[in-house]
C-alpha positions in Angstrom: 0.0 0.0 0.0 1.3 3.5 -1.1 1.9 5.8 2.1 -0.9 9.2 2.0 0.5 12.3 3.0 -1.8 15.7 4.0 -1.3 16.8 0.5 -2.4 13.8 -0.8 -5.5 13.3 1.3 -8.2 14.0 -0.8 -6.8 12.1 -3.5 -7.6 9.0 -1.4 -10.3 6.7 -3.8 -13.5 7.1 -2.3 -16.2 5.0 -3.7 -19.9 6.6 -4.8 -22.4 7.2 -2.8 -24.5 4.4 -4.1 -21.4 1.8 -3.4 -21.6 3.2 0.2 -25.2 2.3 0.9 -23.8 -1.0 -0.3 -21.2 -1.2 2.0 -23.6 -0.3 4.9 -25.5 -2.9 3.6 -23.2 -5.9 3.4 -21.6 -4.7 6.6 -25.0 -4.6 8.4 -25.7 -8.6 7.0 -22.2 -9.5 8.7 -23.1 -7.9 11.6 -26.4 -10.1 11.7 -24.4 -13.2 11.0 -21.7 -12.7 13.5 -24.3 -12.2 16.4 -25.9 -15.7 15.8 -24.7 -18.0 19.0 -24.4 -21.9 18.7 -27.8 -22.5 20.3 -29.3 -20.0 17.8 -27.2 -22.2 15.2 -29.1 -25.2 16.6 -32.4 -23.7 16.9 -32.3 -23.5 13.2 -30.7 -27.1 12.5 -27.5 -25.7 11.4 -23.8 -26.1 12.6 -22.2 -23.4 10.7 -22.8 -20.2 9.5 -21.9 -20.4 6.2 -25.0 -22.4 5.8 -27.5 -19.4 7.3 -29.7 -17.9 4.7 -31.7 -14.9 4.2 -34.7 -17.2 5.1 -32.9 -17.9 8.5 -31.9 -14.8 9.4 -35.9 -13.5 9.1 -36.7 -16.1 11.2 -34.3 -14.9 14.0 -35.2 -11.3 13.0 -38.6 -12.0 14.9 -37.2 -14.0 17.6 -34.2 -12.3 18.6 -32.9 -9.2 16.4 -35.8 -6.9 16.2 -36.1 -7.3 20.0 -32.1 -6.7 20.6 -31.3 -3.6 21.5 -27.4 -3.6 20.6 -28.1 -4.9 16.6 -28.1 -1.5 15.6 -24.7 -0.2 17.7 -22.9 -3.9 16.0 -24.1 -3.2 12.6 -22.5 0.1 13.0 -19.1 -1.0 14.4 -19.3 -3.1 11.1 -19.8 -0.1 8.7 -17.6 2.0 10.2 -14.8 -0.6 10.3 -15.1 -1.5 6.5 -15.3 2.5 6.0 -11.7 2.8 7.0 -10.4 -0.1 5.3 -12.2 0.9 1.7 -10.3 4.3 2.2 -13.5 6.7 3.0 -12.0 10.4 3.0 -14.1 11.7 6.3 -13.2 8.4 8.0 -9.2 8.3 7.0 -8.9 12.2 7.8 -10.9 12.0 10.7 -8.8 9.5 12.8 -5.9 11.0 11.4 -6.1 14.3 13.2 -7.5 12.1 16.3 -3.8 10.1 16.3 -2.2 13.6 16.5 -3.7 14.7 18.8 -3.1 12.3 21.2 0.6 11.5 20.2 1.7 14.2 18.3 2.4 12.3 15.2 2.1 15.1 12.5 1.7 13.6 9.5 -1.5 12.1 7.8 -1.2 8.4 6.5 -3.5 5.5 5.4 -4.9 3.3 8.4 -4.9 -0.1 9.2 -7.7 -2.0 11.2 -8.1 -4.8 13.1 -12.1 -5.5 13.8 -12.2 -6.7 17.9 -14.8 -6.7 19.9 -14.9 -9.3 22.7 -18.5 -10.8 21.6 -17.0 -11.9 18.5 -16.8 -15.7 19.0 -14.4 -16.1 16.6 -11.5 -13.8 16.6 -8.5 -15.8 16.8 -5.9 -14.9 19.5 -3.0 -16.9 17.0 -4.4 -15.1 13.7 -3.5 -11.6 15.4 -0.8 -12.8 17.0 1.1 -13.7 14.1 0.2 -10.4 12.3 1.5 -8.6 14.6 5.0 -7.3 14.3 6.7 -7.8 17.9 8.0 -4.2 18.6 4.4 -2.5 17.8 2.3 -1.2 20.8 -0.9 -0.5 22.1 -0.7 3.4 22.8 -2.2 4.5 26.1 -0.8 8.0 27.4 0.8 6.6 30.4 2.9 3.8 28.6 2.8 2.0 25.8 2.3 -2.0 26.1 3.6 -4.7 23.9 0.2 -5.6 21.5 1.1 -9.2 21.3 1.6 -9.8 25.1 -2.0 -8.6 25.7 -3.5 -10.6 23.1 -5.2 -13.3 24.6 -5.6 -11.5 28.6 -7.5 -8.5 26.3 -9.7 -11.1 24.9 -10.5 -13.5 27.6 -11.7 -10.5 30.1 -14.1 -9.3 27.6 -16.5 -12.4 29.4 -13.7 -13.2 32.1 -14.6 -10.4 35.1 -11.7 -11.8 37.4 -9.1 -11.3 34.5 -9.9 -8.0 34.3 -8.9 -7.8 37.8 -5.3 -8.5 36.2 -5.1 -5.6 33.7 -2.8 -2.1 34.7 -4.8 0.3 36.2 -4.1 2.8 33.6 -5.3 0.1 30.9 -8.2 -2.0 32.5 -10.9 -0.5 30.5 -9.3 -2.2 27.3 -11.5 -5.1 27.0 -14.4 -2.8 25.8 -12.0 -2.0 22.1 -14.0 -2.5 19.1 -11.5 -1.7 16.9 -7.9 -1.0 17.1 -6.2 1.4 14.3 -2.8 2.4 13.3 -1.2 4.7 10.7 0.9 2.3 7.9 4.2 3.7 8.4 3.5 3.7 12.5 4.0 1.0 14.9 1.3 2.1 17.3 -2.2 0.8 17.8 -4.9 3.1 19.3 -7.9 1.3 20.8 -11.1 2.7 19.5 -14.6 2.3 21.0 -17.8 2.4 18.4 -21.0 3.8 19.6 -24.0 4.3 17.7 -25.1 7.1 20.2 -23.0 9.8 21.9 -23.9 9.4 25.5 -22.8 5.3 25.0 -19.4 6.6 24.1 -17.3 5.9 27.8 -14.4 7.0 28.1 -12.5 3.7 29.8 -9.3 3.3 31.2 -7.1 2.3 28.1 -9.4 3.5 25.3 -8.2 6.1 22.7 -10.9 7.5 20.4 -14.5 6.9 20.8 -16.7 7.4 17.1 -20.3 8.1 17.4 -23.2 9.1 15.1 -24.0 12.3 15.2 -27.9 12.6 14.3 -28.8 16.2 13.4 -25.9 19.0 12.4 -25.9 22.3 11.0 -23.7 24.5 10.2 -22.6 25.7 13.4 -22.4 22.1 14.4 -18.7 21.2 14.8 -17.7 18.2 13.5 -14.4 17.8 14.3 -12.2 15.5 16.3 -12.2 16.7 20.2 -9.7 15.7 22.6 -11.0 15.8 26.3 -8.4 16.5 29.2 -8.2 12.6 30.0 -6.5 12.0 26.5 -9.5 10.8 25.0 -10.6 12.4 21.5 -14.4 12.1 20.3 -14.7 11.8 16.8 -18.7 12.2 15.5 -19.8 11.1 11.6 -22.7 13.4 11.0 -25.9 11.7 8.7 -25.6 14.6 6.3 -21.9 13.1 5.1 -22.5 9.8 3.2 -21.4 7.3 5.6 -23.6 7.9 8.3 -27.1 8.9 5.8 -26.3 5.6 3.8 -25.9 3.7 6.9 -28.9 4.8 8.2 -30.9 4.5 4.7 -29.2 0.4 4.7 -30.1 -0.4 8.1 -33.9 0.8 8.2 -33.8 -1.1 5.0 -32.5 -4.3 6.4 -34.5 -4.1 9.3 -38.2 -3.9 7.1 -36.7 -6.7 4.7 -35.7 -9.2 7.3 -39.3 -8.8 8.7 -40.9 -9.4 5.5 -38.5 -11.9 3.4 -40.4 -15.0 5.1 -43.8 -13.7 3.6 -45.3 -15.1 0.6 -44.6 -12.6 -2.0 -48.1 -10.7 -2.9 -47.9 -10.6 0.6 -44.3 -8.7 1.4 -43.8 -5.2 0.9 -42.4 -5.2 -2.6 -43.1 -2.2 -4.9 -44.1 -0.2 -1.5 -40.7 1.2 -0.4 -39.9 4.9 -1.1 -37.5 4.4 -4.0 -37.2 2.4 -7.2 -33.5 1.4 -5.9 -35.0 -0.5 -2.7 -37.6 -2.2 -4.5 -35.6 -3.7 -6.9 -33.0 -4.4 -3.9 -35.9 -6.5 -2.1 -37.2 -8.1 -5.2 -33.6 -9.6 -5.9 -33.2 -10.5 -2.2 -36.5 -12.1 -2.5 -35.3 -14.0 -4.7 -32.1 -15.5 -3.3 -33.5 -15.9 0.4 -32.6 -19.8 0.5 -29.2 -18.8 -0.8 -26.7 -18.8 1.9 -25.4 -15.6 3.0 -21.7 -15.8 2.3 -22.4 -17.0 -1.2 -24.5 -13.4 -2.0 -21.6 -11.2 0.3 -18.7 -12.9 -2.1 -20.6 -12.4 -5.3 -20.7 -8.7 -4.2 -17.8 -8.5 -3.3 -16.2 -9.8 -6.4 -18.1 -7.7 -8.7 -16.8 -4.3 -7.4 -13.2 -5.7 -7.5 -13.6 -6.7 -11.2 -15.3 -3.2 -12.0 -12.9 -1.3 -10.1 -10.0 -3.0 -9.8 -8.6 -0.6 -6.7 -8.7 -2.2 -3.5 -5.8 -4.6 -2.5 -8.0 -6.0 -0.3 -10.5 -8.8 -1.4 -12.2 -9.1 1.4 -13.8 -5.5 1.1 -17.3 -5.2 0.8 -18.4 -3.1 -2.3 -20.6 -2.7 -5.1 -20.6 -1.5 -8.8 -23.4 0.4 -9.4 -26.7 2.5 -8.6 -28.3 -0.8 -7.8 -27.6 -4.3 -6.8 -28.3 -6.1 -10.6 -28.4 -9.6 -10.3 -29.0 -10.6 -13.7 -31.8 -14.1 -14.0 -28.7 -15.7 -14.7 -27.0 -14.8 -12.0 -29.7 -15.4 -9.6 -30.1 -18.4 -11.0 -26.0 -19.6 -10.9 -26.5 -18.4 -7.3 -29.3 -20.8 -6.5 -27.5 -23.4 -8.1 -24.5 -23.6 -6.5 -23.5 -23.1 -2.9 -19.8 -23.6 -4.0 -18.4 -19.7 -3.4 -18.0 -19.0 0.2 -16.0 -16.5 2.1 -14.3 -17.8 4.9 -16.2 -16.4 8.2 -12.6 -13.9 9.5 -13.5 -10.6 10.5 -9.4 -9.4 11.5 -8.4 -8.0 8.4 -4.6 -6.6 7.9 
């Protein structure tokens, strides 16, 4: 990856606004996915979750996500997480000025990411471990910690209450990271808490930055990073800047098709949402709701990288145009074949 500087910033690709709500969208459907337990897993007579479908994930929607209050907040670390790693300007420059701020680093580069999160079942202690180069830290502004000797300890206490009893003073809030992010050229990892709302947004013992959605701005609204006396910096991503409007748009959608993709279809809500672009969304949905999950993320996923050809990463989640088109062909090679599946990892490097 090439190194950004300041002068370069807004040079860094950033993807349509359409191909955002698509990120939102695949991001959100992760999100869903990764919040399914083994007795949910059973419930439905499956024993992986490269085999859940649309069709399954409407049946949980009435039995467990539309009554879980933290769906919305996960589907958001999600968004926000693949934001950074498909290179979104506001996101890039916004963390950017956040790192310098709390260790001076003057410079502007591309981030890395590491998705964390405690409730994440299967983050893999030896994965990150062998990413991680030995002499880079997690930064905290009262020392800085070897990241690979906290590895498993910061894991573990995210359900282990006594091992939190183990952690530095000055670092015990670190079990509640969603993210950890770093500039390329730096050797130092800031631990980053996502909240959908303001007021969830802690400021822990450890933790760095803290991102929330800001709701309603204006003008006079400030949406710049702040940095609080504690050495902790509050970065907000306003719903008039595309991330956080086509989030919003993606997730109300999700929510309205995951309650209806079980109906029969005279009886769903298809050719009654507000646009053209969400109709035909549902309609193709509709039609691939036996289809496992994975299979419909990696077609996605694989279109955008043949259209663009950009993103080093394959693993991003992206689109190519306006609208979702799944040609009759493709929805019918889809239903076909259960053969393309992405490998359930959410660290990405």
């Amino acid at each position: 990856m090439s190194v950004i500087t300041q002068s370069d910033i807004n040079k860094i690709i950033q993807v349509d606004p359409y191909s955002q709500k698509l990120i939102s969208l695949i991001s959100i459907l992760e999100a869903y996915l990764n919040l399914i337990s083994k007795e949910y897993l059973q419930l439905l007579g499956k024993s992986d979750l490269k085999d859940i479908t649309l069709k399954d994930l409407g049946i949980l929607y009435k039995t467990f996500f539309s009554i879980n209050n933290g769906v919305n907040g996960v589907c958001w670390e999600y968004t926000v997480f693949n934001a950074i790693y498909n290179n979104d300007t506001y996101i890039q420059d916004l963390l950017n000025v956040a790192i310098n701020y709390l260790s001076g680093e003057n410079n502007f580069y591309r981030l890395n990411a590491i998705l964390w999160g405690g409730e994440k079942s299967n983050l893999s202690s030896d994965n990150i471990k062998n990413n991680l180069k030995d002499d880079e830290t997690i930064w905290t502004p009262n020392k800085e910690i070897i990241f690979k000797d906290y590895v498993d300890i910061i894991l573990r206490s995210f359900h282990d209450k006594d091992l939190r009893k183990n952690l530095p003073l000055y670092f015990e809030g670190i079990w509640k990271t969603d993210l950890f992010v770093k500039k390329e050229n730096s050797n130092r990892w800031y631990a980053v808490t996502v909240k959908w709302n303001k007021y969830e947004v802690k400021q822990f013992p450890g933790l760095s930055i803290g991102i929330h959605f800001k709701h309603m701005s204006s003008v006079k609204d400030s949406v710049n990073p702040k940095l609080t006396k504690n050495n902790f910096v509050y970065c907000s991503i306003p719903f008039d800047l595309n991330l956080g409007e086509h989030y919003a748009y993606m997730f109300r959608f999700v929510d309205t098709m995951l309650s209806e993709i079980n109906l029969k279809k005279k009886n769903t809500l298809w050719l009654k949402f507000p646009s053209i672009e969400e109709n035909a969304l549902f309609n193709n949905l509709y039609e691939l709701r036996k289809i496992p999950c994975y299979n419909i993320i990696q077609f996605l996923k694989s279109q955008y990288n043949s259209y663009t050809n950009t993103f080093e990463q394959p693993e991003m989640i992206l689109a190519t145009d306006r609208y979702i088109n799944f040609s009759s062909n493709e929805i019918g090679e889809l239903k076909q074949s259960n053969s393309i599946l992405i490998t359930p990892n959410q660290i990405h490097f």
